[in-house]
FIKOLZA-1660 file (N, C-alpha, C; in steps of 0.1 Angstrom, whole numbers, plus 5000, padded with zeros to 4 digits):
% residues 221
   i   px   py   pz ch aa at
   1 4824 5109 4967  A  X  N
   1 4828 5123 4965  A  X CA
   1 4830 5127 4951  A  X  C
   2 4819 5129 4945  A  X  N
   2 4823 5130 4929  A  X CA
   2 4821 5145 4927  A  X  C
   3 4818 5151 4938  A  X  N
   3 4820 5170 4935  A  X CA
   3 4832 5167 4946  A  X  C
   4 4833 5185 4940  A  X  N
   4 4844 5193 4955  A  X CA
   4 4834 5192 4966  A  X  C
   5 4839 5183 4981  A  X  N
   5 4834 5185 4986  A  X CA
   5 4842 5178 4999  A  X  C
   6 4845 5184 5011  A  X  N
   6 4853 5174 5021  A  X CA
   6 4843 5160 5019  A  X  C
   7 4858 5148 5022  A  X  N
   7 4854 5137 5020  A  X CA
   7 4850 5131 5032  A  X  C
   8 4843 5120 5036  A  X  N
   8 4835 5117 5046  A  X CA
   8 4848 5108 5053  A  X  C
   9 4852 5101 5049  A  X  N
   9 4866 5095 5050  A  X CA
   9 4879 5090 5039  A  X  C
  10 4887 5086 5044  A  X  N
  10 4899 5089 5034  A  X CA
  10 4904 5075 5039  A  X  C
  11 4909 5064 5026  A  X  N
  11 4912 5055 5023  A  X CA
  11 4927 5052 5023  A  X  C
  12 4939 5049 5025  A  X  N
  12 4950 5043 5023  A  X CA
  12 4948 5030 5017  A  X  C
  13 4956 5029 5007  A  X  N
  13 4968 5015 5001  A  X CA
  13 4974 5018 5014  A  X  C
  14 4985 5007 5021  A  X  N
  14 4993 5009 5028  A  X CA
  14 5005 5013 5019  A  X  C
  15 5020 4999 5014  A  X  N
  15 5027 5001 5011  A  X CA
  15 5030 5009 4995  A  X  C
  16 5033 5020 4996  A  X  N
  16 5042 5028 4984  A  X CA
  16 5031 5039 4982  A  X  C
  17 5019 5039 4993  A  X  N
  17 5013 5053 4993  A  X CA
  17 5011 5058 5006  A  X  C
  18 5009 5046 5020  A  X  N
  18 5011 5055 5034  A  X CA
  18 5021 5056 5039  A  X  C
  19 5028 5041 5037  A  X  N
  19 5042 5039 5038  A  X CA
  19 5052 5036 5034  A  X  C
  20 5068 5040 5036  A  X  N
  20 5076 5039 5025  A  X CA
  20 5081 5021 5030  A  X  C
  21 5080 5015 5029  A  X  N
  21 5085 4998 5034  A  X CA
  21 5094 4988 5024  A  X  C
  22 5096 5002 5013  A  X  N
  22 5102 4997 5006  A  X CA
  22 5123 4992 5010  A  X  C
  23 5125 5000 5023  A  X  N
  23 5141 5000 5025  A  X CA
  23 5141 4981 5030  A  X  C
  24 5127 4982 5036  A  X  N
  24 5130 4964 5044  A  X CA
  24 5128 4956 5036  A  X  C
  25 5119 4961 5023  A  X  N
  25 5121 4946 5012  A  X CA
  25 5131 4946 5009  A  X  C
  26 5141 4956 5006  A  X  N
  26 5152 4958 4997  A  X CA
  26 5159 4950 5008  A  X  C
  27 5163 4953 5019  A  X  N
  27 5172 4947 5026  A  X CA
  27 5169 4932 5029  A  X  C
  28 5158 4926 5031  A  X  N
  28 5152 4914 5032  A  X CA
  28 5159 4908 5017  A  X  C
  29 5152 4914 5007  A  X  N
  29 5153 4902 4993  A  X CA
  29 5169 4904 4991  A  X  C
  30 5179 4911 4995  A  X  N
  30 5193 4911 4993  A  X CA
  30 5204 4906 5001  A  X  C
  31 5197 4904 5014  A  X  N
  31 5198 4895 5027  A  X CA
  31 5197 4876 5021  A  X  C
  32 5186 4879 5013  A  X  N
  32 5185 4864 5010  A  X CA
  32 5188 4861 4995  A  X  C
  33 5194 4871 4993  A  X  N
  33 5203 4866 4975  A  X CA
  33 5215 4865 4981  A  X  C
  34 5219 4865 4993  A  X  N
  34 5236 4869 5001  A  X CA
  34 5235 4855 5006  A  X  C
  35 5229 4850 5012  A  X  N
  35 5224 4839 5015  A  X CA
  35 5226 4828 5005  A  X  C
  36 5224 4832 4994  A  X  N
  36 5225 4821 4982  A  X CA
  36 5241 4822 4974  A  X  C
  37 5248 4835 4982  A  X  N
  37 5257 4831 4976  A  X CA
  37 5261 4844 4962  A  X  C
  38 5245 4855 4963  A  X  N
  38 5244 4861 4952  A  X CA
  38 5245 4880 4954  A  X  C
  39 5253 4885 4948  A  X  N
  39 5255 4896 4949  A  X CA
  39 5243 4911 4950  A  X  C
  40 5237 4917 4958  A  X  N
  40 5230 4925 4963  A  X CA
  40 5225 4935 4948  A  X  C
  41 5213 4932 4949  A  X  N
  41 5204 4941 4936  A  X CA
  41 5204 4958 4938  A  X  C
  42 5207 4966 4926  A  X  N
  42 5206 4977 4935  A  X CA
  42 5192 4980 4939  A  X  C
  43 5186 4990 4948  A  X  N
  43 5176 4997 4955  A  X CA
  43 5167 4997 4947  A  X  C
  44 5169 5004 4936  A  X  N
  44 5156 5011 4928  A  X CA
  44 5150 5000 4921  A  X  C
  45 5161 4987 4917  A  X  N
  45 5156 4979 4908  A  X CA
  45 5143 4971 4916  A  X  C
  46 5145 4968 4929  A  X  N
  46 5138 4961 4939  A  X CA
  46 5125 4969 4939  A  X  C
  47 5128 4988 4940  A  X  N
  47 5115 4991 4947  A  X CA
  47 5106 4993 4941  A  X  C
  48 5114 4994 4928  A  X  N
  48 5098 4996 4917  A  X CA
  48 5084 4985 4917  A  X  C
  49 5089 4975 4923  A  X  N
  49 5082 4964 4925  A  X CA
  49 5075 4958 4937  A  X  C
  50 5075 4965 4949  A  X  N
  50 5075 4965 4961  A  X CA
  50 5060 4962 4966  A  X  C
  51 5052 4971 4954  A  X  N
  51 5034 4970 4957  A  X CA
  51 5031 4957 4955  A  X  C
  52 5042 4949 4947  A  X  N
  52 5034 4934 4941  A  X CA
  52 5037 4926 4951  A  X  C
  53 5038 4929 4962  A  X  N
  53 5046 4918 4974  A  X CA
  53 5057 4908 4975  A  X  C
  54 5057 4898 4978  A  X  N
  54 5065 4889 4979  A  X CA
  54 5069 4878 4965  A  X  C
  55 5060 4881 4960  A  X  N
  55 5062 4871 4948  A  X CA
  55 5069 4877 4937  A  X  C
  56 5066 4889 4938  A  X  N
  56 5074 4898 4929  A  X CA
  56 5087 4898 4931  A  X  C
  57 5090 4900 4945  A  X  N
  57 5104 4899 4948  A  X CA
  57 5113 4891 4946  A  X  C
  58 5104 4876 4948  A  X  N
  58 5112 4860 4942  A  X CA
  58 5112 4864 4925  A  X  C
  59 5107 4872 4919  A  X  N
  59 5106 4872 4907  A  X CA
  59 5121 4881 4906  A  X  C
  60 5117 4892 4908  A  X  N
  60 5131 4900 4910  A  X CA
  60 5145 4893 4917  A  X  C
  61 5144 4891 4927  A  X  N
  61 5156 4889 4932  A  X CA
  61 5163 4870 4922  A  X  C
  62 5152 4862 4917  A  X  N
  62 5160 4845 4917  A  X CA
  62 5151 4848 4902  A  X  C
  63 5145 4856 4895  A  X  N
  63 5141 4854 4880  A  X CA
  63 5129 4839 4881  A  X  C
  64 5123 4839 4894  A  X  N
  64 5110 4825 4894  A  X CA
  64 5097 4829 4893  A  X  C
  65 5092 4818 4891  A  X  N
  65 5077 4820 4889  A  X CA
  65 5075 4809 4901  A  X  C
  66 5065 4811 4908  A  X  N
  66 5049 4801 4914  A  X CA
  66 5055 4789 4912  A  X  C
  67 5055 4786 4896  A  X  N
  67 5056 4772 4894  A  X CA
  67 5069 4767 4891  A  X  C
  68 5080 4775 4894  A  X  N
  68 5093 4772 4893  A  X CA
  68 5098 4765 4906  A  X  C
  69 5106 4753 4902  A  X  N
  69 5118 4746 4913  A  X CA
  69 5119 4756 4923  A  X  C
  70 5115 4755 4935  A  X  N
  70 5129 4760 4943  A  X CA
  70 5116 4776 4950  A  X  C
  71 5106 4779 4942  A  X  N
  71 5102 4789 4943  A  X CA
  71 5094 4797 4958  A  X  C
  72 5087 4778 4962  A  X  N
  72 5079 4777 4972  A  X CA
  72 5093 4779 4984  A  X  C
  73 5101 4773 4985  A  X  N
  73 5110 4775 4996  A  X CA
  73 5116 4792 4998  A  X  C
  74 5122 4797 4985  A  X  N
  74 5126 4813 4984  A  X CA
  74 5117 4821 4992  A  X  C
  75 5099 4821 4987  A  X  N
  75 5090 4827 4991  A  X CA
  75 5089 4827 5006  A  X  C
  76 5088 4811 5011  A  X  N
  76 5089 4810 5026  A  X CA
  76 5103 4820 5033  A  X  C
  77 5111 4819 5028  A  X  N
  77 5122 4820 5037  A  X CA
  77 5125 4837 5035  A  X  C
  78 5118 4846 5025  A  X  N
  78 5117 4860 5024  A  X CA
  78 5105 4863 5032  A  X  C
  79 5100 4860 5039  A  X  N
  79 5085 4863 5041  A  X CA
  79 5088 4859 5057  A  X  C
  80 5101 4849 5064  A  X  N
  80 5099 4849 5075  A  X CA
  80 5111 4862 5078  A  X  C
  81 5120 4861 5066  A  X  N
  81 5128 4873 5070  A  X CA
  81 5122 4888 5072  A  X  C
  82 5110 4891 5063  A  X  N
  82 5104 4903 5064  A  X CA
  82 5098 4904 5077  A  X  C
  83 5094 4892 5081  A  X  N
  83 5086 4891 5094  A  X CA
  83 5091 4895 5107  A  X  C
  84 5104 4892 5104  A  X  N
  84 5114 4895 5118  A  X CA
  84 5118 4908 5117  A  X  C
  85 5119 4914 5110  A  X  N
  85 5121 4928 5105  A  X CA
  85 5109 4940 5096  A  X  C
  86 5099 4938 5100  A  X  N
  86 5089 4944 5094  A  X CA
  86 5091 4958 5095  A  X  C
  87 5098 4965 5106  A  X  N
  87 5098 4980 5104  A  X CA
  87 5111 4982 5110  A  X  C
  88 5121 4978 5108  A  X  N
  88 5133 4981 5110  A  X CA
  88 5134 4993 5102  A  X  C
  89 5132 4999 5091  A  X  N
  89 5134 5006 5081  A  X CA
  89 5123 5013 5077  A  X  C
  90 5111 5013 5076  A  X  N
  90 5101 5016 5074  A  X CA
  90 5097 5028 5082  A  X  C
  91 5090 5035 5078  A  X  N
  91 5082 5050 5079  A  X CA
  91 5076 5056 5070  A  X  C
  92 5063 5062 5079  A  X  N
  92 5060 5069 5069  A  X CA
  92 5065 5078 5054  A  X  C
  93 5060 5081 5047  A  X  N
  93 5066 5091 5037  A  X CA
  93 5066 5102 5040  A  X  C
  94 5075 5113 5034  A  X  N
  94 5075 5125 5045  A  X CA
  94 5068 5133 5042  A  X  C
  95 5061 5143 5050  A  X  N
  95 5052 5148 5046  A  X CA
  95 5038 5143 5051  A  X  C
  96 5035 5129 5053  A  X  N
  96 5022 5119 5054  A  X CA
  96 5016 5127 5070  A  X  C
  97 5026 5124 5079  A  X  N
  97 5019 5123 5093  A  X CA
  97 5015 5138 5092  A  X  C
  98 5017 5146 5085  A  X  N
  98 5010 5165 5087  A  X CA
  98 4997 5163 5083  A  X  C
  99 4998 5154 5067  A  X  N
  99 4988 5154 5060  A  X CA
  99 4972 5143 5067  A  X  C
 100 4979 5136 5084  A  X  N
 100 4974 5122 5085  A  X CA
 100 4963 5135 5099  A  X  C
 101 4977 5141 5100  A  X  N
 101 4970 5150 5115  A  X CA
 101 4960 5160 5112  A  X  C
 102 4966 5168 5098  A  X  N
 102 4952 5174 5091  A  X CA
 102 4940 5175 5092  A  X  C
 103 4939 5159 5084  A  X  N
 103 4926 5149 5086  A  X CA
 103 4921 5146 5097  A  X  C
 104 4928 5146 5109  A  X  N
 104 4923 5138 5122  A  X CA
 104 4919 5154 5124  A  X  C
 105 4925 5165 5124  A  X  N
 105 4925 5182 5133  A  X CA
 105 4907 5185 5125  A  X  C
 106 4902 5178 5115  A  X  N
 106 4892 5186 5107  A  X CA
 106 4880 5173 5109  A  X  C
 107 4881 5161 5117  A  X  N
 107 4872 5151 5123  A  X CA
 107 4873 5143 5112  A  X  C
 108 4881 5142 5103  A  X  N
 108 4876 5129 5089  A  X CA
 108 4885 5120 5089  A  X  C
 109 4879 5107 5094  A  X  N
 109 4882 5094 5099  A  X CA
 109 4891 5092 5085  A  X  C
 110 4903 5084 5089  A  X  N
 110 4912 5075 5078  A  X CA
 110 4914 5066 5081  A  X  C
 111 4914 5052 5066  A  X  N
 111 4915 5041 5073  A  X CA
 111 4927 5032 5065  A  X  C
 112 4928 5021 5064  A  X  N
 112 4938 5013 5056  A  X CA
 112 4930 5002 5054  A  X  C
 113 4934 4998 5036  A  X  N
 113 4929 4988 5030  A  X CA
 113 4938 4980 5019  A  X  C
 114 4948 4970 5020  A  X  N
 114 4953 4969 5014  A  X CA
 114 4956 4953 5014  A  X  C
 115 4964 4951 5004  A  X  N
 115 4965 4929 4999  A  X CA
 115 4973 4927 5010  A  X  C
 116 4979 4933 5019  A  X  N
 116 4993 4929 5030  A  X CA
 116 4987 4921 5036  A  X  C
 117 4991 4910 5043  A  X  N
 117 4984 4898 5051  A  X CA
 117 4982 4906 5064  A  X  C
 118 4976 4906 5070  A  X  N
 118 4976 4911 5085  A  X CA
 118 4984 4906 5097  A  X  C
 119 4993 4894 5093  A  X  N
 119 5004 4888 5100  A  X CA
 119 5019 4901 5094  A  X  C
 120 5013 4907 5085  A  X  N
 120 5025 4917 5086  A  X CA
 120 5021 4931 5090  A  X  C
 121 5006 4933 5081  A  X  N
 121 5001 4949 5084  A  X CA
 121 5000 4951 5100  A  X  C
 122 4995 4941 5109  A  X  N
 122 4995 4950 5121  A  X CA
 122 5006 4950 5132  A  X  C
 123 5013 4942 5131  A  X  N
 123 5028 4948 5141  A  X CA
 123 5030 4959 5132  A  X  C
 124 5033 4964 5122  A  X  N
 124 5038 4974 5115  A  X CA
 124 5031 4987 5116  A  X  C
 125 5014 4983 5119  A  X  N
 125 5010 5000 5124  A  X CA
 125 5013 5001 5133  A  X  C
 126 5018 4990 5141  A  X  N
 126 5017 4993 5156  A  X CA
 126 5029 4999 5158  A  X  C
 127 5040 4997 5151  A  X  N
 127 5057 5001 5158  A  X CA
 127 5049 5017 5149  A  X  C
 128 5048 5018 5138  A  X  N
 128 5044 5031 5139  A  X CA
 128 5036 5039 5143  A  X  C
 129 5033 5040 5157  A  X  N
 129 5019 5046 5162  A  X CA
 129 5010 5050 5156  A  X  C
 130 5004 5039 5145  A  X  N
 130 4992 5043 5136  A  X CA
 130 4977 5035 5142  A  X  C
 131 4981 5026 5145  A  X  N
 131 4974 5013 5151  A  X CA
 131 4958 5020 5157  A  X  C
 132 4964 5034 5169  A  X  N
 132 4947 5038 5177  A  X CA
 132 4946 5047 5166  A  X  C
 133 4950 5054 5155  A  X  N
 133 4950 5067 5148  A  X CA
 133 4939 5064 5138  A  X  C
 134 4945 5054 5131  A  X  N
 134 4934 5045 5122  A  X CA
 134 4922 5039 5125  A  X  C
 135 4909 5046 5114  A  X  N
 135 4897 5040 5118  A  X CA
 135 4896 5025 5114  A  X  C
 136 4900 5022 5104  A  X  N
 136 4898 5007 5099  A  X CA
 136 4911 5005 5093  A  X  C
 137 4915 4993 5096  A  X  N
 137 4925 4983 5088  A  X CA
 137 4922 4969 5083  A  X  C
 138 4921 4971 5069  A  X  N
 138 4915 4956 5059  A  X CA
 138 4925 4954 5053  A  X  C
 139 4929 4937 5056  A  X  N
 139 4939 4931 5052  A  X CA
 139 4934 4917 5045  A  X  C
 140 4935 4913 5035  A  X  N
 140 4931 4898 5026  A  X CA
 140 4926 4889 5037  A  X  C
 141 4925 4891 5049  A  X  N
 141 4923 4880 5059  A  X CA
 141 4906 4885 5060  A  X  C
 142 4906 4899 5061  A  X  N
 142 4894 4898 5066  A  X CA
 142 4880 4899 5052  A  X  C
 143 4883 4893 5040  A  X  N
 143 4875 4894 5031  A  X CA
 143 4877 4881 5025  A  X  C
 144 4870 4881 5016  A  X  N
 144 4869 4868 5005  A  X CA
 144 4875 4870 4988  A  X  C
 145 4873 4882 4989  A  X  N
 145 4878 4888 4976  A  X CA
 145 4889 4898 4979  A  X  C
 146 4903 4897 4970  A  X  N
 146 4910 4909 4973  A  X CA
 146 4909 4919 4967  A  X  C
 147 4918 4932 4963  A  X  N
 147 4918 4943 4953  A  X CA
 147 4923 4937 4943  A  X  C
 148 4914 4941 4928  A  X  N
 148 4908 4950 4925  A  X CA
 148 4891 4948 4931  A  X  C
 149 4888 4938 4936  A  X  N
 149 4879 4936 4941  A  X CA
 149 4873 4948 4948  A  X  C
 150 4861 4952 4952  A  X  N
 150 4855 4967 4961  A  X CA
 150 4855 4962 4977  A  X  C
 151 4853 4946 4976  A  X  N
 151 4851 4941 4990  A  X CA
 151 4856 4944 5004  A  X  C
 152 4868 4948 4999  A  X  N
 152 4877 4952 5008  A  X CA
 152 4873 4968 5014  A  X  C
 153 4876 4978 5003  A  X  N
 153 4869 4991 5006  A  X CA
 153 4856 4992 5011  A  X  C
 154 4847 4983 5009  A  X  N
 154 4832 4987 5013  A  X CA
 154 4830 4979 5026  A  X  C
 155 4837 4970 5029  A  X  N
 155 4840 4968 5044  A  X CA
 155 4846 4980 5055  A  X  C
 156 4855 4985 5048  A  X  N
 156 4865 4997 5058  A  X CA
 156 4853 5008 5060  A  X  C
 157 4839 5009 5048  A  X  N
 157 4832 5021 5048  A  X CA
 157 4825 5020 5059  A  X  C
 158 4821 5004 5061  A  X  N
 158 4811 5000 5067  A  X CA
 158 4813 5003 5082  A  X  C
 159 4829 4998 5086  A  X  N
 159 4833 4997 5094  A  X CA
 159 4832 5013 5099  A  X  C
 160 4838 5021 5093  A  X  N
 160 4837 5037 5097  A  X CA
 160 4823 5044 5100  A  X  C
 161 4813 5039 5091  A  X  N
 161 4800 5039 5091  A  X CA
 161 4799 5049 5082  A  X  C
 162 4800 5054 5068  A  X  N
 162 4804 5063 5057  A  X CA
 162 4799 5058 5047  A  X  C
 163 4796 5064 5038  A  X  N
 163 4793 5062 5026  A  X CA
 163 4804 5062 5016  A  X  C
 164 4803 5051 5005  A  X  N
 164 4816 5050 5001  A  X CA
 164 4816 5062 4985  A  X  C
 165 4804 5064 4983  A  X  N
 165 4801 5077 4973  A  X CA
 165 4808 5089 4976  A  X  C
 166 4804 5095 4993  A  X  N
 166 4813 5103 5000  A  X CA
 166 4824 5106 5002  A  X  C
 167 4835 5089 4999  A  X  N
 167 4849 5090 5002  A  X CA
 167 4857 5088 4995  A  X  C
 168 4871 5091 4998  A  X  N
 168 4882 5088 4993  A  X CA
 168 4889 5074 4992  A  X  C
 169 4896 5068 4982  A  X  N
 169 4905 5055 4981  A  X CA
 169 4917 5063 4975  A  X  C
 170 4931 5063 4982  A  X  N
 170 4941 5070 4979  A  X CA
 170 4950 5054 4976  A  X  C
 171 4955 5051 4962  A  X  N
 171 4965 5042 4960  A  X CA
 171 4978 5043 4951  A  X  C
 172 4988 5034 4949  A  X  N
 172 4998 5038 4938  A  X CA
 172 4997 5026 4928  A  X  C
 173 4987 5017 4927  A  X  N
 173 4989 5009 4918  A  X CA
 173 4975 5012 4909  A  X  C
 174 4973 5002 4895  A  X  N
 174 4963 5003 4891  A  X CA
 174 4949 4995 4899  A  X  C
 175 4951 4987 4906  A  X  N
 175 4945 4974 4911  A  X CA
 175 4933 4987 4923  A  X  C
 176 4943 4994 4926  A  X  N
 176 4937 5000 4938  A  X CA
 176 4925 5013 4929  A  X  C
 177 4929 5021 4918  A  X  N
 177 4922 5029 4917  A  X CA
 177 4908 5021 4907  A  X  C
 178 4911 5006 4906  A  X  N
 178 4900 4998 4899  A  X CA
 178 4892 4997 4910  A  X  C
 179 4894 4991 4922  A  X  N
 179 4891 4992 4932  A  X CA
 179 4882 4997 4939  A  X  C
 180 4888 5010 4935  A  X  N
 180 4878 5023 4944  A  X CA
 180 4868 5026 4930  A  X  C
 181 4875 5029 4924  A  X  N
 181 4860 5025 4910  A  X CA
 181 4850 5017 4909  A  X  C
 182 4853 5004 4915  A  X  N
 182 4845 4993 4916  A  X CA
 182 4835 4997 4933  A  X  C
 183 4840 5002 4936  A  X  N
 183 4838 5009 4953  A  X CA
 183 4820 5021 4951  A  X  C
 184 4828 5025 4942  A  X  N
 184 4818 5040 4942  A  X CA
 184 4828 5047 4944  A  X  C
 185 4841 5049 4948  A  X  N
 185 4847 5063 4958  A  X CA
 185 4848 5067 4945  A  X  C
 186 4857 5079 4951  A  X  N
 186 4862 5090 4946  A  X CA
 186 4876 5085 4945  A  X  C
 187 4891 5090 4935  A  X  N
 187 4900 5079 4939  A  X CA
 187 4913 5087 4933  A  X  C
 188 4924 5087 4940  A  X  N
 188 4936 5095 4939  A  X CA
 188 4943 5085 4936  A  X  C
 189 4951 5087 4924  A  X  N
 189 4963 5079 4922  A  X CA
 189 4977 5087 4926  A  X  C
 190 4992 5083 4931  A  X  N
 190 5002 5086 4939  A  X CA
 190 5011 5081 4933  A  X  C
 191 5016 5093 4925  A  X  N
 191 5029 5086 4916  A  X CA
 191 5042 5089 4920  A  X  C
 192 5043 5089 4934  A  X  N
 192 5054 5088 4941  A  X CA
 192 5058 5074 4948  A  X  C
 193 5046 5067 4944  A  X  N
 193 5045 5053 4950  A  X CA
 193 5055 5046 4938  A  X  C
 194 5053 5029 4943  A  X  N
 194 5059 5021 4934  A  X CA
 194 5056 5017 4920  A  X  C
 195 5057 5022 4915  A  X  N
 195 5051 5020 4904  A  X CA
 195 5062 5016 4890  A  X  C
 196 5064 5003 4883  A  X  N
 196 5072 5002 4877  A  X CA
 196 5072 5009 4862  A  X  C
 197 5060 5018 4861  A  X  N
 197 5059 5026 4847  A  X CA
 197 5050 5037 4846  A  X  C
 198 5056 5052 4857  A  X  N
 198 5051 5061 4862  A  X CA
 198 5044 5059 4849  A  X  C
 199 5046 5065 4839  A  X  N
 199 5037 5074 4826  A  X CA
 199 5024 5068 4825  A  X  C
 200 5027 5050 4830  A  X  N
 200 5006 5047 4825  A  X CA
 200 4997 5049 4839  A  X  C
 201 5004 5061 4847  A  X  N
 201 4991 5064 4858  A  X CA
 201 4984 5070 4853  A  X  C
 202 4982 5078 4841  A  X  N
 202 4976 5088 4835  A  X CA
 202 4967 5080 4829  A  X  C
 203 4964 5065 4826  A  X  N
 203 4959 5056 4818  A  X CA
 203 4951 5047 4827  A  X  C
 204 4952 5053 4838  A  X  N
 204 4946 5042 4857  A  X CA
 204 4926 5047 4854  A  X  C
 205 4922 5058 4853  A  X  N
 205 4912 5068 4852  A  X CA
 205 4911 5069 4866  A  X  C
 206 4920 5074 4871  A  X  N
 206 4916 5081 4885  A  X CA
 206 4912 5096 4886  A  X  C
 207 4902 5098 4895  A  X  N
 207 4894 5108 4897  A  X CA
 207 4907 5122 4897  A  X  C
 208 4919 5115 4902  A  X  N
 208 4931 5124 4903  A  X CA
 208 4944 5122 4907  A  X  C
 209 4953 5126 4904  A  X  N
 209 4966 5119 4905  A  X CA
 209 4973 5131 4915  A  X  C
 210 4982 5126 4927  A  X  N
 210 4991 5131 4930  A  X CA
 210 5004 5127 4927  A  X  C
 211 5014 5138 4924  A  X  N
 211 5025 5134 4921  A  X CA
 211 5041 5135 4936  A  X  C
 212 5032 5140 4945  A  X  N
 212 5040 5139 4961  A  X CA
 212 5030 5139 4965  A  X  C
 213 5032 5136 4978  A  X  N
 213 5023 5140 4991  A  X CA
 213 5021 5155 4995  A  X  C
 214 5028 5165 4990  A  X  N
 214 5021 5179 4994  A  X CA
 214 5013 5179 4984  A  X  C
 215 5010 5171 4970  A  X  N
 215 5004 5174 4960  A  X CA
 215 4993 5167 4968  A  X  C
 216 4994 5157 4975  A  X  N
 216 4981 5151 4978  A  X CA
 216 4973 5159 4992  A  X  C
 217 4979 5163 5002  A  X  N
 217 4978 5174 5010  A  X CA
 217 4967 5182 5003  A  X  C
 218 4971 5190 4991  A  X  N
 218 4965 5199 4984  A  X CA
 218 4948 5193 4982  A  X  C
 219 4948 5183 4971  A  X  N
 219 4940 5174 4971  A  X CA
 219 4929 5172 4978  A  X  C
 220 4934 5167 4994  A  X  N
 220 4923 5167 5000  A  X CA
 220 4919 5178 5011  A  X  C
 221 4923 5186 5009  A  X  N
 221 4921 5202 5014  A  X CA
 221 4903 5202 5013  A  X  C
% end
């Protein structure tokens, strides 16, 4: 969709652009610094980092790397806590489900494409009745390559049966609007997402930036 033009379908990043799932990392990675004995991080410091998954969080919450002591166990043991709790806290962003029904009220298929393992992404559409709503959901399981890789998106196109010139890739990181670049789409960046340095969205080259979800509403009008 490189003119004005309704998009053939509309792409999701899941977390920090469809969904807010930032309250269950926070409570997960502060659950298991309490656990160690270690006093609770505040909120915002956690969420800004939320798109980078789990490793980020051992990074945030114990200051480890991959190759650090101690790191492979933390990782495990945050990852079964998120597991047990995947949507305890989590919901959409507000605003999303008008903007999700919009799209469904005008026939343009949306789908989800994002690095979340699929041992987490699909209990979690599912507690959110997104699961029959959504045309496609691509999760690192079902490709060889992840984001910023296109693999992922041109599977979800395939899957919809759309052209990926035609459509939308909506994300909040830079990985995702490389992504849909690398894709052919058309591509919205969402600086309401997590993003640990709003100012270099402007520096992503996305076809367009929302800065809320009514901004993005607007967008895909």
């Amino acid at each position: 969709m490189k003119t004005e033009q309704t998009p053939a379908a509309v792409l999701f990043d899941l977390d920090g652009t469809l969904i807010d799932t930032a309250p269950d990392f926070i409570r997960c990675l502060n659950q298991l610094r309490q656990q160690h004995g270690m006093p609770a991080l505040p909120a915002e410091q956690i969420r800004r980092s939320v798109s980078n998954g789990a490793r980020a969080m051992i990074r945030v919450g114990f200051g480890l790397e991959p190759e650090h002591e101690g790191y492979p166990e933390k990782h495990t043991a945050f990852l079964d806590l998120y597991e047990l709790g995947v949507a305890v806290e989590t919901t959409l962003f507000p605003g999303m489900d008008v903007l999700l029904s919009s799209l469904e009220s005008r026939g343009i298929p949306w789908g989800i494409v994002t690095n979340k393992p699929a041992r987490f992404a699909v209990p979690l559409i599912e507690a959110l009745d997104l699961a029959q709503r959504c045309a496609a959901l691509i999760c690192p399981d079902h490709v060889a390559e992840r984001k910023p890789h296109p693999e992922s998106l041109l599977l979800a196109c395939r899957q919809i049966q759309v052209e990926p010139i035609k459509s939308v890739y909506v994300g909040d990181h830079e990985r995702d609007i490389e992504a849909g670049r690398n894709a052919g789409m058309h591509t919205i960046a969402v600086r309401y997402g997590y993003i640990e340095q709003p100012e270099t969205v402007d520096l992503w080259q996305a076809d367009r930036i929302a800065d809320t979800v009514s901004d993005l509403t607007k967008l895909l009008q």
